[in-house]
C-alpha positions as CSV (number, residue, x, y, z in Angstrom):
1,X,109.3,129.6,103.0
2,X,111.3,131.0,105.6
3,X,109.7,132.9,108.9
4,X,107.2,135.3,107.5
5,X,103.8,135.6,109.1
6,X,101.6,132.8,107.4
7,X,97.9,131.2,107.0
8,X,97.7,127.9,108.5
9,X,94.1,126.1,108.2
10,X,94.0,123.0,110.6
11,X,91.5,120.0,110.7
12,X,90.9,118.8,113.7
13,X,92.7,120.9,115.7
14,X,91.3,120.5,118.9
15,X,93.1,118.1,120.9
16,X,96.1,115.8,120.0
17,X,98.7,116.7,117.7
18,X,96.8,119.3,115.9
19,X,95.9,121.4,119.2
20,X,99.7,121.6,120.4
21,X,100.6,122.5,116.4
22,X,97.6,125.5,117.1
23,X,99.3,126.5,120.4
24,X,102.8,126.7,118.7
25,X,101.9,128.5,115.8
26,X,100.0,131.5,118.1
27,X,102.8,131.9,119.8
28,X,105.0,132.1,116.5
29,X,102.4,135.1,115.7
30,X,100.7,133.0,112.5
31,X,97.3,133.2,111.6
32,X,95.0,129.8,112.1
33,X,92.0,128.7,111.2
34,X,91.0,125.7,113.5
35,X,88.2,123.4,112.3
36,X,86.3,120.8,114.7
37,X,83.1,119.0,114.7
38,X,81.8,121.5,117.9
39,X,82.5,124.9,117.5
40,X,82.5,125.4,121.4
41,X,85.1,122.2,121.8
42,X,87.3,124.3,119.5
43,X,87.2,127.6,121.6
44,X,87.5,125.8,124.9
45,X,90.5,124.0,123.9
46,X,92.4,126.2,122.5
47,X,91.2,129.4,125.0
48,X,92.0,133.1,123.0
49,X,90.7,135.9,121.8
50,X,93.5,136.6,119.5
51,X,92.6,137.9,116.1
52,X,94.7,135.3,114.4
53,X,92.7,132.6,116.0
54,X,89.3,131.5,113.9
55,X,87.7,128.8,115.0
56,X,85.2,126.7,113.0
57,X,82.9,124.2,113.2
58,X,82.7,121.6,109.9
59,X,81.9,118.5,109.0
60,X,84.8,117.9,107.2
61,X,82.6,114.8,104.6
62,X,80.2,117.3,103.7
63,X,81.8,120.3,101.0
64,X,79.7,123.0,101.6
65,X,80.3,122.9,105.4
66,X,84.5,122.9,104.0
67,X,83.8,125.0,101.2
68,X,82.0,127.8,103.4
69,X,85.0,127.5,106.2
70,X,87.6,127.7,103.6
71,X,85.7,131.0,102.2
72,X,85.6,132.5,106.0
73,X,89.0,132.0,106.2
74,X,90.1,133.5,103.3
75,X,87.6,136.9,103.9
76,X,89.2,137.1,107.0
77,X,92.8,136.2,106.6
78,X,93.1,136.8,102.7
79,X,95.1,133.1,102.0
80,X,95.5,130.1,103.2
81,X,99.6,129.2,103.3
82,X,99.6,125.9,105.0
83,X,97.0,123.1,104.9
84,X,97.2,120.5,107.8
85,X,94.3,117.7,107.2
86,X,94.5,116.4,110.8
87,X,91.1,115.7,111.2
88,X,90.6,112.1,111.6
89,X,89.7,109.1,113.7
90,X,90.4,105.2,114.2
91,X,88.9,102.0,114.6
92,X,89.8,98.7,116.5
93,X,87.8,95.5,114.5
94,X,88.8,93.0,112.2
95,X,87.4,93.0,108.4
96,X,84.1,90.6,108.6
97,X,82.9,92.2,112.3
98,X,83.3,95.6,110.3
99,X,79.9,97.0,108.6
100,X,79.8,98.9,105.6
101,X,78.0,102.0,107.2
102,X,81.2,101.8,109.6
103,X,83.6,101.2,106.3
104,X,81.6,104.4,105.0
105,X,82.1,106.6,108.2
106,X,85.8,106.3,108.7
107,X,86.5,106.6,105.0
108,X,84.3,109.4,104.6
109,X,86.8,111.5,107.3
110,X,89.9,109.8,106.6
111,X,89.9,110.0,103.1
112,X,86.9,111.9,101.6
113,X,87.3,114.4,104.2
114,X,90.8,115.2,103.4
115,X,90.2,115.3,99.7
116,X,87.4,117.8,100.4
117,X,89.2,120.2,102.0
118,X,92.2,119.5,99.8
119,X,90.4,120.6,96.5
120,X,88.9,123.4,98.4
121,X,91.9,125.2,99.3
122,X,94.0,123.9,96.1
123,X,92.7,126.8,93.9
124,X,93.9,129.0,96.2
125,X,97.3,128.1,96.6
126,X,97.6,127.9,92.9
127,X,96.9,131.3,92.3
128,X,99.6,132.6,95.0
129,X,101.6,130.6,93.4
130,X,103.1,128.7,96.6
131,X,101.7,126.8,99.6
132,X,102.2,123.1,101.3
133,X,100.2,120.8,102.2
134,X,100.3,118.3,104.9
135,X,98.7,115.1,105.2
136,X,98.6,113.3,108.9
137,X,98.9,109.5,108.0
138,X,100.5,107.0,110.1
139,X,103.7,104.5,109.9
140,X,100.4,102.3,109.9
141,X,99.5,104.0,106.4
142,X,103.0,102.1,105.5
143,X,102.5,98.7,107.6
144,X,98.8,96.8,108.1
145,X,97.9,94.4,111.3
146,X,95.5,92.4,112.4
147,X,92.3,94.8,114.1
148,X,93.6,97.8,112.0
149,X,92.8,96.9,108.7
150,X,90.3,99.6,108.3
151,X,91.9,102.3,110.1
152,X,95.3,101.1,108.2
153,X,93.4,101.3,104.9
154,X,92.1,104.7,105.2
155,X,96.1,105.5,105.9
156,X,97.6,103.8,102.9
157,X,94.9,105.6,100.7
158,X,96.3,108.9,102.0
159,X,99.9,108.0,101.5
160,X,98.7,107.0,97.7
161,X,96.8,110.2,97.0
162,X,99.4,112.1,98.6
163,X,102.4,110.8,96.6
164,X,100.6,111.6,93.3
165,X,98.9,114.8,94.7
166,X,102.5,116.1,95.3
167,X,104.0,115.4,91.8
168,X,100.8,117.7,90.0
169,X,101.1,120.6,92.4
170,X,105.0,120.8,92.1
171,X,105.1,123.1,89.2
172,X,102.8,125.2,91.2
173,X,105.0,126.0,93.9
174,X,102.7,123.7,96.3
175,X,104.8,121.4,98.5
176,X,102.9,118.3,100.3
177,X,104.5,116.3,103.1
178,X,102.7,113.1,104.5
179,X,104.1,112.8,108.5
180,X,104.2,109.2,109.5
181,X,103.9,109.1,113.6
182,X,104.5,105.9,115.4
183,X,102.2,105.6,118.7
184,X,101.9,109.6,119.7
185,X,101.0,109.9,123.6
186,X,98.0,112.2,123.3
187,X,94.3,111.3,124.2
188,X,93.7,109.4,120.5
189,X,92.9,106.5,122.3
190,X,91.0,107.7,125.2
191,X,89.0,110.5,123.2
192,X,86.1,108.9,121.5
193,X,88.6,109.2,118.5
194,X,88.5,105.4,118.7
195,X,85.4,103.6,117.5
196,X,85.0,99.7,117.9
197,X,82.7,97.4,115.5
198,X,78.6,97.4,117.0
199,X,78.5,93.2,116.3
200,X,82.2,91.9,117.6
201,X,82.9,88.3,116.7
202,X,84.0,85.9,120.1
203,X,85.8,83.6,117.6
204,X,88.4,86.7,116.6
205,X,90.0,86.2,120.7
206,X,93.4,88.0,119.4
207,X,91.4,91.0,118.0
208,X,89.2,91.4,121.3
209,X,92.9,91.4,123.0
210,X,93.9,94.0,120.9
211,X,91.1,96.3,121.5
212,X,91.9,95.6,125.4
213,X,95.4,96.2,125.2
214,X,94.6,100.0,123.1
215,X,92.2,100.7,125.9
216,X,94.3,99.6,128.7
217,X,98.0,99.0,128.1
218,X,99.1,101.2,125.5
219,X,97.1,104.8,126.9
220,X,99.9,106.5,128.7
221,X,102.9,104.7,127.5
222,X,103.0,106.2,123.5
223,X,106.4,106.7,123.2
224,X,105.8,110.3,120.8
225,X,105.9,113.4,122.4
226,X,103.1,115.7,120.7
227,X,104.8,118.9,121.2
228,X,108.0,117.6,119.6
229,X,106.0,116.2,116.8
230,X,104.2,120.0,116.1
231,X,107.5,121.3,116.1
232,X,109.5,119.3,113.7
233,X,106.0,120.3,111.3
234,X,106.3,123.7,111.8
235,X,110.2,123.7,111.3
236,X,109.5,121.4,108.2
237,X,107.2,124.0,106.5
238,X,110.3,127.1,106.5
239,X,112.0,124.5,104.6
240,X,112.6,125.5,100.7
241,X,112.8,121.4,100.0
242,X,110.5,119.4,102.5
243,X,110.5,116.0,102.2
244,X,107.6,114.0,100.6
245,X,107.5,112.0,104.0
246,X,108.8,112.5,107.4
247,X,108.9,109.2,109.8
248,X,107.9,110.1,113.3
249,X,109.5,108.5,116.5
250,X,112.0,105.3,116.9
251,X,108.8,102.7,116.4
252,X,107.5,104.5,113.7
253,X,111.5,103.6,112.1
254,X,111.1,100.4,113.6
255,X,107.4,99.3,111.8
256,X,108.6,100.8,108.5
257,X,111.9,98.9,108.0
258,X,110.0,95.7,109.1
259,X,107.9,96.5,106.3
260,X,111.1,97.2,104.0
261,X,112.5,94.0,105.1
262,X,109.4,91.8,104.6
263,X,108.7,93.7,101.0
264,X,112.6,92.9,99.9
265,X,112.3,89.6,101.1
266,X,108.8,88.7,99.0
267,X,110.5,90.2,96.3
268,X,113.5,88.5,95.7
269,X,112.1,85.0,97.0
270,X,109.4,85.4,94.1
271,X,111.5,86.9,91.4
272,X,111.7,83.4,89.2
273,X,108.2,83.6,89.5
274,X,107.8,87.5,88.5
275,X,110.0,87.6,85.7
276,X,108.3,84.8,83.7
277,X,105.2,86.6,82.9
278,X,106.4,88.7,80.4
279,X,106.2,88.0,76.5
């Protein structure tokens, strides 16, 4: 796509990953339309009065707050090259403490939320005839644990929609890319972006460790650099032939060939088993 001026149109792009993709892309002299929950978070964190800066405050599960914000973007930019859906949030609780009101919420921004603003800015792309897409999952939307099944869930139904969303835009010129970060040192964990389940259970003692250690332990010591992960997706969109999915970070390699492994282990310790099903 090479190093022509472009529309970007960022979820979430007030803090993390997304806000140092923002930053980079200024300076690269793109135009970018940043969305948030808070219009006035947006324009304190990312502090400009550039022209090519519009911020925008949506609520990414509801389309006519997307649908209005992908119109103001495109009135005042006249396209929309690059999606990012960014936007996004986790949460630390094991399947039976989990609610389904807090099932609802984080699929409704995880996943609905990204399909919103996908089929909102689809048409448009389609008629330039070129754009790409790309969907922030996780090397957790590849791998599930114990306390993350939720959070993992919403993942591995981006990865899923992704992978088919990027075979029936092809013909279209539209690339998508799903980036696959390990742990990413930014505030994720320290930023309200983590929720926890209102009823815990004391009989789950390994999960309540493993919301201590994400609160505790872990803040500080992510071993992604931010800055280097908005880089390599920047440098990934010039490309003529991005890749479907881009790994992020030497745990992020090491969670996914541990999945590999365990998958190609299953597999050929139940083959007998698999191949005498068939007529």
């Amino acid at each position: 796509m090479g190093t022509q001026k472009q529309t970007w149109f960022i979820t979430g792009g007030s803090q993390g990953i997304g806000l140092e993709l923002v930053k980079q892309l200024l300076a690269d002299g793109h135009n970018v339309a940043v969305t948030g929950r808070n219009l006035q978070t947006v324009k304190s964190a990312i502090d400009t009065t550039s022209s090519q800066f519009l911020p925008l405050q949506v609520d990414v599960a509801d389309e006519a707050s997307v649908g209005k914000a992908v119109a103001q973007t495109i009135a005042q930019f006249k396209s929309i090259d690059v999606l990012v859906n960014n936007a996004g949030y986790g949460l630390i609780g094991g399947i039976e403490e989990t609610s389904a009101d807090e099932v609802q919420a984080i699929f409704d921004i995880n996943v609905f939320g990204l399909l919103n603003v996908t089929r909102a800015i689809l048409p448009h792309m389609r008629a330039a005839g070129s754009g790409h897409i790309f969907n922030l999952s996780s090397v957790f939307g590849l791998i599930s644990g114990a306390a993350w099944g939720l959070y993992c869930s919403t993942k591995f139904a981006v990865e899923g929609l992704s992978e088919a969303l990027a075979q029936e835009v092809q013909s279209f010129g539209i690339h998508v890319t799903i980036i696959e970060p390990g742990y990413v040192r930014t505030n994720f964990l320290k930023s309200g972006a983590i929720v926890h389940p209102k009823n815990p259970i004391t009989a789950y003692t390994a999960i309540e460790e493993e919301r201590r250690k994400h609160m505790e332990d872990i803040p500080g010591n992510q071993p992604g650099d931010p800055a280097k992960i908005a880089g390599v997706i920047l440098a990934t969109s010039r490309l003529s032939e991005p890749p479907l999915r881009l790994l992020l970070g030497a745990d992020a390699l090491q969670y996914a060939n541990y999945k590999i492994d365990m998958l190609q282990t299953g597999i050929a310790a139940n083959k007998e088993i698999t191949l005498s099903t068939d007529f």
